[in-house]
C-alpha positions in Angstrom: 10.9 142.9 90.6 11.8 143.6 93.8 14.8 142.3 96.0 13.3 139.7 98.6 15.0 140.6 102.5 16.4 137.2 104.1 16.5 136.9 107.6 19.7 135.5 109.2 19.6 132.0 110.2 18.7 131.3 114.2 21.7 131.0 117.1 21.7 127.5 118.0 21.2 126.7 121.4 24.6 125.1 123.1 23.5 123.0 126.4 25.6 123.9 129.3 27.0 121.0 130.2 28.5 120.7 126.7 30.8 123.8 127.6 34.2 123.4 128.9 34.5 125.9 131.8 37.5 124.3 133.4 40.7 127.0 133.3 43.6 124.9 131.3 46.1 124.4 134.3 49.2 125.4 132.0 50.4 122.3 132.2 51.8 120.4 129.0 50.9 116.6 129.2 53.5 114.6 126.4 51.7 113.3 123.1 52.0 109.7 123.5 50.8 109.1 119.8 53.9 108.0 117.5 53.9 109.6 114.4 56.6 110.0 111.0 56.8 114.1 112.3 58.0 113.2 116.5 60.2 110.0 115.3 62.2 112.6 113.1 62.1 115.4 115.7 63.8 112.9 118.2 66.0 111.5 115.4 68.0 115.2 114.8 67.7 116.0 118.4 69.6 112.6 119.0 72.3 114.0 115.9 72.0 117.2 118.0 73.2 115.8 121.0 75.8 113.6 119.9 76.9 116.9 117.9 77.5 118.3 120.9 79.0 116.0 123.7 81.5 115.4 120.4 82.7 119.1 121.6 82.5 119.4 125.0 79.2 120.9 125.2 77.7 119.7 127.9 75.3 122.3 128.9 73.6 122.2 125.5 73.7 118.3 124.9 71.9 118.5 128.5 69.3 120.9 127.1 68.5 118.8 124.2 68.3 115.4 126.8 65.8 117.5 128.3 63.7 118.1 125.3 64.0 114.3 124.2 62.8 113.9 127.5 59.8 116.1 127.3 58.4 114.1 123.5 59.1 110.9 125.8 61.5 109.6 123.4 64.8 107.6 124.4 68.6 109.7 124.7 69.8 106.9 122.2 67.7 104.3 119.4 67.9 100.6 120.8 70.6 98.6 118.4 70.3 95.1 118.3 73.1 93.1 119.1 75.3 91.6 116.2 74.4 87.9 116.0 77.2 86.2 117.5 78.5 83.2 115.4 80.8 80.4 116.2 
């Protein structure tokens, strides 16, 4: 028996308007989306921070404000205030 040749399967054909020909303008926008990953991030850079302005380190605490920034979280986590009672 002989071995039957296949033929590769066809291109398909993309539509033009389906292809993204804008040039990506290197700009980074912030993920807005909250998810277990960011809140984690922003909780050690928080630890980082605090790390930090504990010894003087301005420069680097100012660094890390600047990447809590940039994930659009806040420099420090809101606390409610104790309940006061009479």
């Amino acid at each position: 028996m002989a071995a039957r040749k296949s033929t590769p399967p066809a291109e398909p054909d993309v539509e033009e308007d389906l292809l993204d020909d804008e040039e990506d303008a290197g700009e980074e926008t912030p993920d807005t989306g909250p998810t277990a990953m960011k809140a984690a991030y922003a909780k050690a850079l928080r630890r980082e921070r605090a790390d930090y302005l504990r010894y003087g380190r301005k420069e680097r605490a100012a660094d890390v404000a600047a990447e809590l920034k940039r994930l659009g979280a806040p420099l420090e986590r809101a606390v409610p205030a104790p309940n006061e009672t009479a």
